[in-house]
Structures are given as structure tokens and as C-alpha cells.
N, C-alpha and C positions, 0 to 999 in steps of 0.2 A: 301342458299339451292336451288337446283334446281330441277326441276323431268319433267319425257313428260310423259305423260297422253295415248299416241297410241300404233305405234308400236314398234317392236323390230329394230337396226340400220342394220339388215339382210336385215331384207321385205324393210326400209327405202332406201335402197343403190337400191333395184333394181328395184326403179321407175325409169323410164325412163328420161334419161334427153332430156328438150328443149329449146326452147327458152322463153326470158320473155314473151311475148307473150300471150304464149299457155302452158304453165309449168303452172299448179295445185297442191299445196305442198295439202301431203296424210290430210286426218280428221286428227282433234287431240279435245282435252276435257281439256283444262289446271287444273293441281293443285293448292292447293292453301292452304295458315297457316293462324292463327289468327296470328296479330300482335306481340304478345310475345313468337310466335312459339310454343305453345302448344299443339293445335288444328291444325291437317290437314285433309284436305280431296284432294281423288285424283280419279282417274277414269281411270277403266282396261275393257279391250274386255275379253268377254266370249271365244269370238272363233277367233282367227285370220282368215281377210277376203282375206288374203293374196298381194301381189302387185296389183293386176290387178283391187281389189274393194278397195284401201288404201285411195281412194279418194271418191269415192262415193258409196260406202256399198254397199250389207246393211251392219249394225253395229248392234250388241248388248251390251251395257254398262252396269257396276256394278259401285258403290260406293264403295269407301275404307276411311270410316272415323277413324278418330284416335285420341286419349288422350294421348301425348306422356310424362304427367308428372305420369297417372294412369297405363302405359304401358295397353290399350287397346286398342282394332284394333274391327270393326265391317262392314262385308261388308253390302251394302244395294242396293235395287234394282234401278235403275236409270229411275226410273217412268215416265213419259211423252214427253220422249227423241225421236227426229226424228229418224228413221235408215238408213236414206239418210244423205247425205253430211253434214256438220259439222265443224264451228268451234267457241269453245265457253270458256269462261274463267268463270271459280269459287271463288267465294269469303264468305269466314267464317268471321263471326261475331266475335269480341272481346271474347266472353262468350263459342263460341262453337256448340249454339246451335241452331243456323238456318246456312245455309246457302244456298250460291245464284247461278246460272247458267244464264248466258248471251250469248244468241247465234243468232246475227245478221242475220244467213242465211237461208231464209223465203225456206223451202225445206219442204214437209210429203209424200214423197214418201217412199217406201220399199227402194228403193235405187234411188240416184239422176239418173236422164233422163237428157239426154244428152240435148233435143228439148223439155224439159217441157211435162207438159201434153197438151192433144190435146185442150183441153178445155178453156185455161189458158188465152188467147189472145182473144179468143172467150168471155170469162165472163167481160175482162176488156174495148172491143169494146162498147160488150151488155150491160155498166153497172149493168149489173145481177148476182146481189151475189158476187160481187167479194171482197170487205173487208172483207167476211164471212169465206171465205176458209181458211181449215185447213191449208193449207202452211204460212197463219200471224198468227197463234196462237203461246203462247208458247215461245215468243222470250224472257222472264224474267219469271224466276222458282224457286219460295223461295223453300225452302225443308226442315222442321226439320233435327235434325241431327239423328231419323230414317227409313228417307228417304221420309216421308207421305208430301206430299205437304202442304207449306200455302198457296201459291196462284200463278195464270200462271199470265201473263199479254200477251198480243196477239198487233199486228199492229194497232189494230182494239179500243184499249185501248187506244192510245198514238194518233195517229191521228185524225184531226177536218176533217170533212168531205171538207173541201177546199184544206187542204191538201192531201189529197186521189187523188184529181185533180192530181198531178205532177208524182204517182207514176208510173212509165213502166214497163210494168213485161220484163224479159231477160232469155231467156228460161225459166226453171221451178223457177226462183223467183221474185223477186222484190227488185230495190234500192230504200229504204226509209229513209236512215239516209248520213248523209252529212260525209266527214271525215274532220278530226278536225286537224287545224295548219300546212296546205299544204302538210299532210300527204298524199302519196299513197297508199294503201290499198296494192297492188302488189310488193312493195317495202320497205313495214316495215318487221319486222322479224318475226311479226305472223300478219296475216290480219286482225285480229280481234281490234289491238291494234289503228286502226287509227279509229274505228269510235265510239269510245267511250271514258267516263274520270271516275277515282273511285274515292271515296275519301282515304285519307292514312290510315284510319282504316276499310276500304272493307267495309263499313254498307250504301255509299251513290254512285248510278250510275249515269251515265248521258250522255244523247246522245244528238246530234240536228239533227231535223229532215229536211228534203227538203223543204224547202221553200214553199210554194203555191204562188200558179200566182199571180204575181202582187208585192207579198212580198221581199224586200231588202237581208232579211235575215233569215236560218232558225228558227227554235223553239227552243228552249234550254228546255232537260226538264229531269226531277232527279225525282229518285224511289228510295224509303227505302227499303234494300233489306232485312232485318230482317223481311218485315212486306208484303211486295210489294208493298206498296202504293205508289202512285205516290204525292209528294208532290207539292202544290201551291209555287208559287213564298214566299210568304210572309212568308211562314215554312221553308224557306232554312235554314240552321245550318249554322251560320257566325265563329263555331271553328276552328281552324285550320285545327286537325283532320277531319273534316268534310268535308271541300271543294274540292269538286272532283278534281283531279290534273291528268297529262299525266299517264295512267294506265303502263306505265315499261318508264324504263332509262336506260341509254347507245343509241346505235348509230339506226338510225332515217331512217336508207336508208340500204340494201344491197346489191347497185346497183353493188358494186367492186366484191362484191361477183358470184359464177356461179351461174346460172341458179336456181338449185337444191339446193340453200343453206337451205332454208327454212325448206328442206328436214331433216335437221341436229341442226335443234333449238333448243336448250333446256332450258324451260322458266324458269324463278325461280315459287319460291313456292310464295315469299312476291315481286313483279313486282317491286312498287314503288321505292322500295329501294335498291333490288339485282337485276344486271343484269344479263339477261339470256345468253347464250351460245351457241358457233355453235361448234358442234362436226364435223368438217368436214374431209373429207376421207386425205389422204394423196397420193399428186399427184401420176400422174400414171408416 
């Protein structure tokens, strides 16, 4: 099963195409099932922000959970969600009843700015407040299934203050996490997919973070997303189920691809196991 989470292939098609480069594939909020496909949750705009804001909003999100053996549908409110730029993938718990939101792109604007805020390069010169800011909050978001938060987890969470050291803001955000098995970020089929691993029953994340100075190699480090808690080394879940693996499968690059394919992706609901899809236009 597959589903896109954004917008309609209308407003999709009349992004502008570029080059790799400088081509920005629109927001998107991936769906996502429990393991034995009962449970989905997926995520719909209030209001189309039409082409020109597809990429950096603002955006307003609802929730669409579901019990597809009780035939029940309930939307809910998409609580502590940036309205700027966006890309982020969901994961439901075995049971249903939490699930999770992961969204690597450190943005709390009304809508993404092009040059950041004026301030942004300023605070991280000044060492002043800058782990504080609201643009690292919020990057893991447990959520009942209605809708009420368990808990955020923020930059500010996951980093040692050594590694704070290495991080550069780039216009309005910050790279703090490494990508994972020579992945490019620019060239997988959703961005999101190369800087993070889940496990195959969606209850376990895990990112590695940038290095700090000095150090070989980044940090490896795994959040129960039923709970948010970040776990110690020593609590990792040695089940199978458990060991976070490459979060989708099938092809790794879509460098053969145009420009704009991104534009046309459509993930599955279950990553690990079903691969997702490029609905792409038919030549001109």
C-alpha cells in the first residue's frame, strides 16, 4: 500500500523543473500502518498552499487516523507541527495507539525564509542561545492516537554539548545528523530516508549524529517512539523486530531519474517492506 501525504499530482506537475542542484521536491508528511496493516495514520493540508508555497509554506496539517478492521476514521489536530518547510515520516506502533513523527528539518518559521532568520548566524557566532531555539525543538513527536502529545524531543535533547561544536546553521537551519551508507540526501527518493534507520515493527528510530571535533565517528543514538525516550546503549532491543534497519527498500539513487522525480514519489504506508513509487508524467 502506498499513499503521499501532500499534494494533489495537479499542484505536483507545476513545480517548476531544475536542475539537481537547486530543484527542492514540494513538503510532504509520509503515512504510515501498523505492521499487520490495521492501523493507519496519514496526514492532509487544511488548505492547499498551492505551487508557489508546495515547498516552503506555510502549511497547516490535520491527522487522519484509522482502525481499518473497526472501519473507523478520526481526524485530529496535527499539534506542534512546524508551518514552514517539512519533511517528515510517521510511524504507528504495533497496538495503534501512539504514534510517531520524525522530521529532521530544524525550520519554526510561518513559512521557510529563503536567508534564515537575520538572527540565526548572529546567535550561533555569539554562542548566545543558540541550542535554545525554537527551529531545534520538536524533531521527534510521540502523539497518542488522539492526537494529545507524549512528548517532543528537540536538538537540544540528543546532543552533548561537544557536539553542538560541529553544528553550521545554512540558511534558516542546521545539519546535525550524518546520512547513513553513502546515502545522499538529494538523491534518494524521499530526503528524509538517508538520515535516519527504524526498526521493522516502527517502535524503534535512530539517527547518528555529526561527529564532534576530534571524534572518528558520529553518535549512534535510538528513541522509543511509543514513549520518546531515548534509550542507553545497554537497553537496545537485540530482537529482530527491533533493530532499526534501512527505513524503505528498492532503488537507493534517482540519479537516472529527471530532476523533478521526487516530485512524483509515492512512499508506501509499511517503507521496510513495500516499495514506494514514482508516478511520473508521461514524456512530452
Amino acid at each position: 500500500m502506498v499513499a503521499r501525504s501532500v499534494f494533489s499530482m495537479v499542484v505536483l506537475a507545476s513545480v517548476a523543473s531544475t536542475s539537481w542542484a537547486g530543484h527542492e521536491s514540494p513538503s510532504y508528511i509520509d503515512g504510515c500502518q501498523s505492521v499487520d496493516g490495521r492501523f493507519v495514520v496519514t496526514a492532509e493540508l487544511t488548505i492547499d498552499p498551492g505551487p508557489k508555497a508546495a515547498v516552503h509554506g506555510p502549511f497547516d496539517w490535520v491527522f487522519v487516523w484509522k482502525d481499518t478492521k473497526e472501519d473507523k476514521t478520526v481526524k485530529i489536530s496535527a499539534q506542534g507541527l512546524q508551518k514552514a518547510q517539512i519533511y517528515a515520516q510517521m510511524y504507528i506502533a504495533p497496538d495503534g495507539e501512539t504514534f510517531a513523527l520524525f522530521n529532521h528539518v530544524t525550520d519554526a518559521c510561518e513559512k521557510s525564509l529563503m536567508h534564515g532568520p537575520r538572527d540565526m548566524r548572529a546567535a550561533w557566532e555569539g554562542k548566545t542561545g543558540f541550542p535554545d531555539r525554537e527551529e531545534f525543538t520538536k524533531r521527534l513527536i510521540v502523539y497518542k492516537k488522539d492526537g494529545s502529545i507524549v512528548r517532543s524531543i528537540g536538538v537540544k535533547d540528543i546532543l552533548t554539548p561537544y557536539e553542538w561544536a560541529s553544528v553550521v546553521p545554512f540558511f534558516d537551519r542546521v545539519h546535525w545528523l550524518k546520512e547513513y551508507d553513502q546515502l545522499y540526501f538529494k538523491m534518494t527518493p524521499w530526503v528524509g530516508y538517508a538520515f535516519h534507520r527504524v526498526s521493522p515493527d516502527y517502535t524503534i528510530l535512530e539517527i547518528t549524529v555529526f561527529p564532534a571535533k576530534g571524534a572518528k565517528a558520529g553518535r549512534v543514538v535510538r528513541i522509543d517512539m511509543t514513549t520518546g525516550r531515548i534509550l542507553e546503549q545497554k537497553e537496545w532491543p537485540t530482537a529482530e523486530n527491533k533493530v532499526p534497519v534501512r527505513p524503505f527498500v528498492g532503488r537507493t539513487t534517482v540519479k537516472d531519474l529527471p530532476p523533478t522525480s521526487a516530485d512524483y514519489f509515492v512512499p508506501s504506508l509499511d517503507p521496510v517492506r513495500v516499495e514506494g513509487k514514482f508516478n511520473l508524467p508521461a514524456p512530452k
